[in-house]
C-alpha positions in Angstrom: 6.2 -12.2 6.2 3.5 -10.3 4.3 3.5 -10.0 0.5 6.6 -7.4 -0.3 5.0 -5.8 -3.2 1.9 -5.0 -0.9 3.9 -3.9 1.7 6.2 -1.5 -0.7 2.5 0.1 -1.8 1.4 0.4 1.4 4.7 2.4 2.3 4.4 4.7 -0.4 1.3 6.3 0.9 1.9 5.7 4.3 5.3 5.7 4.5 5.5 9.2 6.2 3.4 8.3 8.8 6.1 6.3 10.1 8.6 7.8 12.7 11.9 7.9 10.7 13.6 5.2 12.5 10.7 2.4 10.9 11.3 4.0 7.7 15.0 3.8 7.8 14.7 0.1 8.8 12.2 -0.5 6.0 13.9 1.2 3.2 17.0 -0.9 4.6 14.9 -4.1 4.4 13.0 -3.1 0.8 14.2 -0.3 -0.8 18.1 -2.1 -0.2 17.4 -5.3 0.2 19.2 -5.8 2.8 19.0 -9.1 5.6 18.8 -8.5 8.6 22.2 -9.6 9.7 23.0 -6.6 7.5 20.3 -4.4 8.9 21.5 -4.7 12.6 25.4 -4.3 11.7 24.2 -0.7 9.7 22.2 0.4 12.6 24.3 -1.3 15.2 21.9 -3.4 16.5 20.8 -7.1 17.4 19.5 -9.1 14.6 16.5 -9.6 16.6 16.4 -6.1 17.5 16.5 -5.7 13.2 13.6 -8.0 12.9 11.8 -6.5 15.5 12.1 -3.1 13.6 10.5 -4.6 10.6 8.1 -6.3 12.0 7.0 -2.8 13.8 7.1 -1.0 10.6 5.3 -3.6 9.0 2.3 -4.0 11.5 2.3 0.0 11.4 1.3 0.2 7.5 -1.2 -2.4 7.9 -2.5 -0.7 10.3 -2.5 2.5 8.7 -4.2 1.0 5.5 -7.5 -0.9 7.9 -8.2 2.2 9.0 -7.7 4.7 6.6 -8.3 2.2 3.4 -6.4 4.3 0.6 -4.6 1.4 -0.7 -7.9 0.1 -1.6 -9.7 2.8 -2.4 -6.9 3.3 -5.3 -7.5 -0.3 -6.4 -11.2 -0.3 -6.8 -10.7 3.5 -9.1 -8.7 1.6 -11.2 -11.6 -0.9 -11.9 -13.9 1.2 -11.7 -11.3 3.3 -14.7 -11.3 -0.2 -16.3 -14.6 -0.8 -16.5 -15.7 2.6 -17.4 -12.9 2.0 -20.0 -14.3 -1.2 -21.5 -17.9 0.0 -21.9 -16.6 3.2 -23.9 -15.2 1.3 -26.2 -18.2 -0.9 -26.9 -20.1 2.1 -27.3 -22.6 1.0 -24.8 -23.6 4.5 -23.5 -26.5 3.0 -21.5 -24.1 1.0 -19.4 -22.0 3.1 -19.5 -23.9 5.9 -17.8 -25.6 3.1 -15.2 -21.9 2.9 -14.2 -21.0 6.0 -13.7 -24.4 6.7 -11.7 -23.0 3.3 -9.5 -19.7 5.0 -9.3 -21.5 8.4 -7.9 -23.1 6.5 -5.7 -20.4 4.8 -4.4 -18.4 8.2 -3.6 -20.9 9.4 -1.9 -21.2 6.7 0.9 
């Protein structure tokens, strides 16, 4: 099973992408906490046919996140924020600046 916290990022920007019946089943699973005993006996189906669901929903964000790449997009802002952060405060305006430029550059590919 992939990591959980990943996969509870990756369905809060993807999340509507999903046909509602994968994001019933992984709410159930996440957002719930559910097993998947309990999962089939809510949605009154086979425990397999519960994993199978998750599974599905599963595979469907990764998916979404190869192709589209938000997920990571969003984590190299943040250390690109971080960085751009550090340098401010050691008043290195020269490096500082180069990052930005890198940054730019970066957005534009």
């Amino acid at each position: 099973m992939q990591d959980t916290v990943l996969l509870c990022e990756l369905f809060d920007i993807y999340g509507p992408l999903l046909s509602a019946r994968q994001q019933e089943v992984f709410s159930l699973r996440y957002a719930e906490d559910l097993s998947l005993a309990e999962i089939a006996e809510t949605l009154s189906i086979s425990r397999q046919g519960a994993r199978d669901a998750v599974l599905h929903a599963e595979e469907a964000l990764l998916r979404a996140e190869e192709r589209l790449g938000l997920r990571a997009r969003e984590e190299a802002l943040r250390r690109d924020l971080d960085e751009l952060e550090r340098l401010a405060k050691t008043g290195d305006c020269t490096a500082l600046l180069d990052t930005i430029a890198a940054i730019r550059t970066r957005m534009e590919e």
